[in-house]
C-alpha positions in Angstrom: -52.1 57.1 -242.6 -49.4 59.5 -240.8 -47.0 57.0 -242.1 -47.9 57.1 -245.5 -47.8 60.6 -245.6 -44.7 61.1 -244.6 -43.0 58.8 -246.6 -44.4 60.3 -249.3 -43.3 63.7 -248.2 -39.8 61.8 -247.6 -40.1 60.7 -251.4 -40.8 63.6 -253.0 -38.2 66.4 -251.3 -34.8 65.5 -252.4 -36.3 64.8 -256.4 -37.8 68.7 -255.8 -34.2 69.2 -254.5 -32.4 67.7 -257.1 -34.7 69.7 -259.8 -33.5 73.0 -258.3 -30.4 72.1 -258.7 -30.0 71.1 -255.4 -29.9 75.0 -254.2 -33.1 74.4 -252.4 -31.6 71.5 -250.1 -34.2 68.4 -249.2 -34.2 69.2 -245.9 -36.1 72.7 -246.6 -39.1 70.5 -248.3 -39.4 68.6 -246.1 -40.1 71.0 -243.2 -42.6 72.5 -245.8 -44.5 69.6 -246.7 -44.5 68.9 -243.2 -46.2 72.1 -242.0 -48.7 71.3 -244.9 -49.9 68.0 -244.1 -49.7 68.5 -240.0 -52.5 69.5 -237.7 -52.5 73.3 -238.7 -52.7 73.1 -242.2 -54.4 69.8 -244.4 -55.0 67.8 -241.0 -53.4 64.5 -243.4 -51.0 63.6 -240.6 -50.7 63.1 -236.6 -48.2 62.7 -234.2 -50.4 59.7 -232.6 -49.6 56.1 -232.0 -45.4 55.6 -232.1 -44.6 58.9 -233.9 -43.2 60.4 -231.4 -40.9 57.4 -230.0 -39.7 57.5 -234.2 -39.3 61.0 -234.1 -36.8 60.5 -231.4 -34.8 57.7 -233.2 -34.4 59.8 -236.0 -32.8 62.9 -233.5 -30.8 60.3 -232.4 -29.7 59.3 -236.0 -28.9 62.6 -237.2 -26.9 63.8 -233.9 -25.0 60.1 -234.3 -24.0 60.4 -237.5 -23.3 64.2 -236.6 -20.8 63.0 -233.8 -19.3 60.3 -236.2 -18.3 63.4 -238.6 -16.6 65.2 -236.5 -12.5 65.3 -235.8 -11.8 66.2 -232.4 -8.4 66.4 -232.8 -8.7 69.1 -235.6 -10.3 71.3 -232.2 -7.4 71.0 -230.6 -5.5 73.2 -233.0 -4.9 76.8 -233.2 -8.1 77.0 -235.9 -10.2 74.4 -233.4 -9.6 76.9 -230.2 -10.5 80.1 -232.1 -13.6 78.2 -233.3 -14.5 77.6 -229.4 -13.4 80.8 -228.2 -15.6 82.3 -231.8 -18.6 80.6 -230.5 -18.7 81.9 -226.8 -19.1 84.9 -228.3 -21.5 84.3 -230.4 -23.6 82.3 -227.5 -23.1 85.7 -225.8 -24.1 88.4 -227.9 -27.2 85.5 -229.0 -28.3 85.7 -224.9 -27.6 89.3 -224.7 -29.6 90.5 -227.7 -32.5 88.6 -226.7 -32.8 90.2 -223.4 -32.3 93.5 -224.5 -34.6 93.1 -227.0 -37.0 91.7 -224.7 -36.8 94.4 -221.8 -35.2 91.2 -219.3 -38.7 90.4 -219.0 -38.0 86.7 -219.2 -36.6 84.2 -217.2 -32.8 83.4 -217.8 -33.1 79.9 -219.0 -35.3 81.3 -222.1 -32.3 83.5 -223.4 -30.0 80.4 -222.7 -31.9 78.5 -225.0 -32.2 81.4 -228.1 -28.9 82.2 -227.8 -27.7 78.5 -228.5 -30.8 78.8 -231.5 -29.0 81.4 -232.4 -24.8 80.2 -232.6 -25.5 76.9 -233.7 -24.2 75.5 -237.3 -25.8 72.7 -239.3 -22.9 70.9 -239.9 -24.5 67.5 -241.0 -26.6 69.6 -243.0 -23.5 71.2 -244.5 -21.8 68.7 -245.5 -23.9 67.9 -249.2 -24.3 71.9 -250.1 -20.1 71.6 -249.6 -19.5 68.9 -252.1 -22.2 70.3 -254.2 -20.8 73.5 -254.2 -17.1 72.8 -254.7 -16.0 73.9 -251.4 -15.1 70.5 -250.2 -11.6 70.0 -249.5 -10.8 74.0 -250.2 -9.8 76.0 -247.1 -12.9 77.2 -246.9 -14.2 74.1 -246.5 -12.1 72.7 -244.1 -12.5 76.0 -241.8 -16.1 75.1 -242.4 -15.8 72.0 -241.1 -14.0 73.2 -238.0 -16.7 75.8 -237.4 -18.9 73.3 -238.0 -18.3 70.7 -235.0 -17.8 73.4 -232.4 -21.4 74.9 -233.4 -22.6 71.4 -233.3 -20.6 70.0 -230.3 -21.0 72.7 -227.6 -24.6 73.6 -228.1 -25.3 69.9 -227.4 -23.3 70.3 -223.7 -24.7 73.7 -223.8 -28.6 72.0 -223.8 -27.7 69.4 -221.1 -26.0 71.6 -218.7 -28.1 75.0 -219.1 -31.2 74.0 -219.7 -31.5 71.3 -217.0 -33.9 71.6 -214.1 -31.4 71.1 -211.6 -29.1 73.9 -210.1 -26.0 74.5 -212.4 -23.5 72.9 -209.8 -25.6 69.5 -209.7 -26.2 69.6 -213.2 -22.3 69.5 -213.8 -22.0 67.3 -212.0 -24.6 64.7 -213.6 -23.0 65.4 -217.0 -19.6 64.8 -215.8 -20.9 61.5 -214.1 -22.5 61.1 -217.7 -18.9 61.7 -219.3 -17.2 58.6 -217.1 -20.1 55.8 -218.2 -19.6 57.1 -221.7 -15.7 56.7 -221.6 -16.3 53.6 -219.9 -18.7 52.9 -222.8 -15.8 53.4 -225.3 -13.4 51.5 -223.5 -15.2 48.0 -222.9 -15.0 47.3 -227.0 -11.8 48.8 -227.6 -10.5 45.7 -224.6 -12.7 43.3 -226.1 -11.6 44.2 -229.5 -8.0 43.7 -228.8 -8.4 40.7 -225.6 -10.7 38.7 -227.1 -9.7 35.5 -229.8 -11.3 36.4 -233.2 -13.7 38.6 -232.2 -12.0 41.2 -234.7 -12.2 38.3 -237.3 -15.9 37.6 -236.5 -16.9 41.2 -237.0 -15.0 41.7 -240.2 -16.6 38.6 -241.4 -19.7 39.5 -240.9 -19.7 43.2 -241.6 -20.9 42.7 -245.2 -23.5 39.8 -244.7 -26.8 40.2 -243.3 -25.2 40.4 -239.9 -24.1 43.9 -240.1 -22.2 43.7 -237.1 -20.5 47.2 -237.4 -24.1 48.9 -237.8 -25.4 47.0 -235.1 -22.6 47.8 -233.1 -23.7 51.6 -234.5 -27.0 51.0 -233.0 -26.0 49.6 -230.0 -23.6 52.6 -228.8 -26.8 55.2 -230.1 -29.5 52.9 -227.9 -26.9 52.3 -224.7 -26.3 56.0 -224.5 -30.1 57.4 -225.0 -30.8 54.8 -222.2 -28.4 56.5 -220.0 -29.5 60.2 -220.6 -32.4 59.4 -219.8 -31.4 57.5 -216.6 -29.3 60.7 -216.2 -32.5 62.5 -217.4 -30.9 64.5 -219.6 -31.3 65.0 -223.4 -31.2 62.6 -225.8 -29.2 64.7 -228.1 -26.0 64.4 -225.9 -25.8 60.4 -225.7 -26.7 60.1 -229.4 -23.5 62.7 -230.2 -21.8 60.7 -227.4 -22.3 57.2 -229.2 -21.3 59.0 -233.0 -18.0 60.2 -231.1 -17.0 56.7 -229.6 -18.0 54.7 -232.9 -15.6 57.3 -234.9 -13.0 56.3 -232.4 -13.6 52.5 -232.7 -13.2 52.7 -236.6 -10.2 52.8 -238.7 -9.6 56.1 -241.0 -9.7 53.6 -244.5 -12.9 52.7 -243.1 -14.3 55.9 -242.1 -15.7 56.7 -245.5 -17.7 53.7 -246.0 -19.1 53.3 -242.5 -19.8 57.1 -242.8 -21.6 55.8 -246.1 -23.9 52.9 -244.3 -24.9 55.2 -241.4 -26.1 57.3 -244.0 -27.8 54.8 -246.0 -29.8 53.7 -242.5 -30.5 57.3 -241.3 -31.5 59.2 -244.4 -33.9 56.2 -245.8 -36.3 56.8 -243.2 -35.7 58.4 -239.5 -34.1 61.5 -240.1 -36.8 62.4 -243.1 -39.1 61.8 -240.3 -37.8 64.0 -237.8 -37.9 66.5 -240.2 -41.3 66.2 -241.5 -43.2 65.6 -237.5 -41.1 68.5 -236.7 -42.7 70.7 -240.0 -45.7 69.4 -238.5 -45.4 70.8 -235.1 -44.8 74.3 -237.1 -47.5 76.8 -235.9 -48.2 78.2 -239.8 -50.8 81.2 -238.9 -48.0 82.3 -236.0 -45.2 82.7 -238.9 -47.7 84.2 -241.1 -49.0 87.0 -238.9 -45.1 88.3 -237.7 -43.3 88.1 -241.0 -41.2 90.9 -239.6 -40.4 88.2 -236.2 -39.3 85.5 -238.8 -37.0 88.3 -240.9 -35.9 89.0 -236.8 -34.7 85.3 -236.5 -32.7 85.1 -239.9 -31.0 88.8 -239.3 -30.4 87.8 -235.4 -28.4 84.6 -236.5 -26.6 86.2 -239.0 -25.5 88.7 -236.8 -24.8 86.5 -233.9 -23.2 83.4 -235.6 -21.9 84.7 -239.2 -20.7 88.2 -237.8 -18.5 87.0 -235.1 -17.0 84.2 -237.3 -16.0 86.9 -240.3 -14.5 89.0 -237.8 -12.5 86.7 -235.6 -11.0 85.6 -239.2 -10.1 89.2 -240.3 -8.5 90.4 -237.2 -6.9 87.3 -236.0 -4.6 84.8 -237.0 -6.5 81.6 -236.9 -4.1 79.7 -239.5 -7.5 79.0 -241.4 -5.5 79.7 -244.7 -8.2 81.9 -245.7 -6.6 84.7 -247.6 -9.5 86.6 -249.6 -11.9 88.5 -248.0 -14.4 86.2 -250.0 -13.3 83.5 -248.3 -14.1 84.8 -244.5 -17.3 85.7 -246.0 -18.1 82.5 -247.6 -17.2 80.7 -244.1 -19.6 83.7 -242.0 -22.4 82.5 -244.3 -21.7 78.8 -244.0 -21.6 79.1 -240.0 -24.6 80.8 -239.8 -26.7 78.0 -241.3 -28.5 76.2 -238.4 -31.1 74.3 -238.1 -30.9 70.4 -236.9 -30.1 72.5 -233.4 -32.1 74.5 -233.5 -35.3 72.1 -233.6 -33.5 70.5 -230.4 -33.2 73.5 -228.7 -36.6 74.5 -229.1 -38.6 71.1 -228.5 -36.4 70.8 -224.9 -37.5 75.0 -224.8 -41.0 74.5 -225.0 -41.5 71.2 -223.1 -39.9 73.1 -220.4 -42.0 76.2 -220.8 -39.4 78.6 -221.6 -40.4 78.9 -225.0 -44.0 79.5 -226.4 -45.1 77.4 -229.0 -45.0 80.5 -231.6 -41.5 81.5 -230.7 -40.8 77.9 -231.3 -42.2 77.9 -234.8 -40.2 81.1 -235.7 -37.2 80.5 -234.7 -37.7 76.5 -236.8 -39.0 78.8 -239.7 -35.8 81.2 -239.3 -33.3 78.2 -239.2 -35.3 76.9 -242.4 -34.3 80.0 -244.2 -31.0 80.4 -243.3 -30.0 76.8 -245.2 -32.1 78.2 -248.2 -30.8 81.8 -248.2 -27.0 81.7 -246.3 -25.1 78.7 -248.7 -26.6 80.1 -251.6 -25.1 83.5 -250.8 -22.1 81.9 -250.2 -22.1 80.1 -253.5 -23.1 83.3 -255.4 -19.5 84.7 -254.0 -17.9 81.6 -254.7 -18.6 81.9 -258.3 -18.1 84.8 -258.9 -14.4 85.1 -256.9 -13.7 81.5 -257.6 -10.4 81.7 -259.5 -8.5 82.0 -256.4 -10.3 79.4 -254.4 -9.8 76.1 -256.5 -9.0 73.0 -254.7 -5.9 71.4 -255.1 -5.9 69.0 -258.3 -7.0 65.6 -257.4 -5.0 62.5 -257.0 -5.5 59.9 -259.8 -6.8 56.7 -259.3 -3.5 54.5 -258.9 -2.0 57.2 -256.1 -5.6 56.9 -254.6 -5.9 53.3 -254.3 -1.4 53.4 -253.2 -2.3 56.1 -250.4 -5.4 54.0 -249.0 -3.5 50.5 -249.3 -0.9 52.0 -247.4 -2.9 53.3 -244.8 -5.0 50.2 -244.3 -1.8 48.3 -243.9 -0.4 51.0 -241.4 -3.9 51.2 -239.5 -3.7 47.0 -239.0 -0.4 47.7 -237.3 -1.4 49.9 -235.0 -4.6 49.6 -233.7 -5.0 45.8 -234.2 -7.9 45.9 -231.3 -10.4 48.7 -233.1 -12.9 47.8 -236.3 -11.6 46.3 -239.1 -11.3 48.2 -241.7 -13.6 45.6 -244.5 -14.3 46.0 -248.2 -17.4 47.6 -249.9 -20.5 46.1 -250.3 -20.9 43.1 -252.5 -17.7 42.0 -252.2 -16.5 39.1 -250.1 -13.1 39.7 -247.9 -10.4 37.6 -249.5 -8.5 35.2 -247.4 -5.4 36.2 -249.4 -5.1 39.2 -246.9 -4.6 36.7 -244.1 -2.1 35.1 -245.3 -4.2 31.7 -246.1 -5.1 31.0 -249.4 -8.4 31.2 -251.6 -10.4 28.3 -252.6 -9.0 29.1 -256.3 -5.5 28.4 -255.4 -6.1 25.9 -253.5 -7.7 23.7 -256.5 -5.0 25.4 -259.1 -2.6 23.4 -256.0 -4.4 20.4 -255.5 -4.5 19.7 -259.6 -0.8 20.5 -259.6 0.2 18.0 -257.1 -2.0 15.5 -258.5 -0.4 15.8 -262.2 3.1 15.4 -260.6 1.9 12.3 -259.2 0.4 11.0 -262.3 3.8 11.9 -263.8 5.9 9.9 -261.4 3.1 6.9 -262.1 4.3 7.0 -265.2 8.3 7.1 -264.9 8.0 3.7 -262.2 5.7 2.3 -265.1 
């Protein structure tokens, strides 16, 4: 019955979505319709039986496919370390507000964990409302996208380090000892890839039939790396960002949009709606009802913690973000202030730990709610109506498209021969013409040539 419910919920959201014009993103429905069919409100649904264990897997999804999207060597620019150094400080003032606001009458692991609710940035949740909105591929965009994997990336070593029951010097060191199997993780396919006779053959074969070998390999990396947080016992969130990190590095850039496309397709279906709905679910309604003031709290504190910081780091430093309107910083401080996705990890590790109360929690899920709603909208509003200066530059056509990707498949095969092949889209079988051998139709065009020519010289002896 659960089940059934929450596919229905799962159903219904993005078609409500996609009637608002997609302002109201999917992902806002379905913590909604979550909190109304979970214990607090219509009693419909139940986190009994294997909920919780799917629950999980669709975390894991989200945080994998969250890993996969992000560029690490765009961090490692000027923009990237101004994006870290940005989101110290907004991890700072995050803890320090909370404290003060408080009277320091809680423990110090409970501001830890609000001020990571507090700097985080739904990146994966982002990424649509971007495209949708026309900021894809601006520089707003791309300094979104930078923002983006830093207030997705260090919140999740944030969690496993800060939040951990061991000291802080013990817990370092289990992460780092986490860091060495996961490198060791990502080195055994990239030897296999390039040691071992045909394997790369074998996998591009069979990663359009019902073998699926690169999403199983997908899987594979997301279930290897839960199993060692947990051996670790830390959170799930890190391996699953762990495994999205090594699979990006495994997989060709011509490939990256349409393995970007099937993790999607195998997420978004059913897991990820999931993990949004159960967590709706575990959203105390009558506590967000009785402080509305607490839940205007949340959505002020992250704007002033995450979106503030951001805006002013652009105006008074040079970050070579290319942003040159003032609209443009402030479109960016709205975008980085949308969180959510961490801030439901944050507080389900908070509250199984005790730091949080169960009220808290559903506040600061509630605030995180609102600030997708409210924050990209805003940001849209000033997009339209400053937009002449913020156009993206025109489109390639078609032919230089399909030229710049051919090229760069043919200049990926040269030089990483040992990662994922980069394969063709769905539905379409891999030609043997690309390795050099030839297809069964010029073969037979072949075959009946040599055969006329022999009928011919028949002929001529008779």
């Amino acid at each position: 019955m659960s089940i059934f419910w929450i596919t229905l919920v799962a159903l219904i959201s993005p078609v409500l979505s996609r009637l608002t014009g997609k302002k109201i993103p999917d992902v806002v429905f379905l913590l909604i319709f979550g909190m109304l069919i979970g214990p607090n409100v219509l009693h419909l649904a139940g986190t009994e039986g294997g909920i919780p264990l799917l629950k999980e897997l669709g975390l894991g999804m989200l945080f994998l496919i969250a890993g996969f999207e992000i560029n690490v060597s765009s961090l490692r620019s000027r923009q990237g370390y101004s994006a870290i150094a940005t989101w110290f400080v907004c991890f700072a003032l995050g803890m320090t507000g909370t404290a003060v606001i408080t009277s320091f009458s809680h423990e110090l692991n409970t501001y830890i964990a609000v001020g990571m609710a507090l700097s985080s940035t739904a990146l994966g949740t982002l990424l649509p409302m971007l495209k949708s909105h026309g900021a894809a591929g601006t520089p707003v965009g791309n300094a979104v996208l930078v923002h983006g994997a830093v207030g997705e990336l260090l919140p999740v070593f944030a969690i496993s380090l800060l939040l951990s029951s061991r000291s802080p010097g013990m817990a370092f060191v289990v992460l780092l000892a986490f860091m060495v199997v996961a490198v060791v993780t990502a080195l055994i396919p990239h030897r296999l890839f390039a040691h071992v006779p045909g394997l790369r053959q074998i996998m591009a074969a069979e990663a359009n039939t019902t073998g699926q070998t690169v999403l199983r390999l997908a899987m594979f990396l997301l279930a290897t790396l839960i199993m060692c947080t947990a051996l670790f016992d830390l959170d799930a969130v890190l391996g699953a960002f762990a495994a999205g990190l090594i699979l990006r590095t495994l997989t060709p850039p011509a490939a990256l949009h349409m393995i970007t496309h099937r993790l999607e397709v195998v997420g978004f279906t059913f897991m990820i709606p999931l993990f949004f709905v159960v967590s709706g679910m575990g959203i105390d309604v009558s506590a967000v009802v009785a402080k509305p003031l607490g839940l205007l709290a949340v959505v002020v504190g992250i704007l002033l913690c995450r979106g503030v910081p951001v805006l002013l780091a652009e105006h008074f430093f040079d970050t070579r973000s290319e942003l040159a309107t003032r609209a443009q910083k402030v479109q960016l401080a709205l975008y980085s202030a949308a969180g959510l996705p961490i801030i439901v990890a944050v507080t389900e590790v908070a509250t199984s730990s005790g730091l949080l109360e169960k009220s808290t929690a559903s506040l600061l899920v509630a605030g995180g709610a609102l600030t997708v709603l409210l924050f990209p909208l805003w940001a849209l509003g000033i997009r339209q109506a400053f937009g002449s200066a913020e156009s993206p530059a025109q489109a390639p056509s078609r032919k230089e498209q399909m030229n710049a990707m051919k090229a760069q498949r043919n200049a990926q095969a040269k030089l990483t021969p040992g990662l994922i092949p980069t394969v063709r889209a769905e539905g379409k079988a891999q030609s043997r013409d690309e390795e050099g051998a030839p297809t069964r139709a010029t073969a037979k065009k072949r075959a009946v040539t040599r055969s006329s020519s022999r009928d011919s010289s028949h002929d001529l002896s008779d």
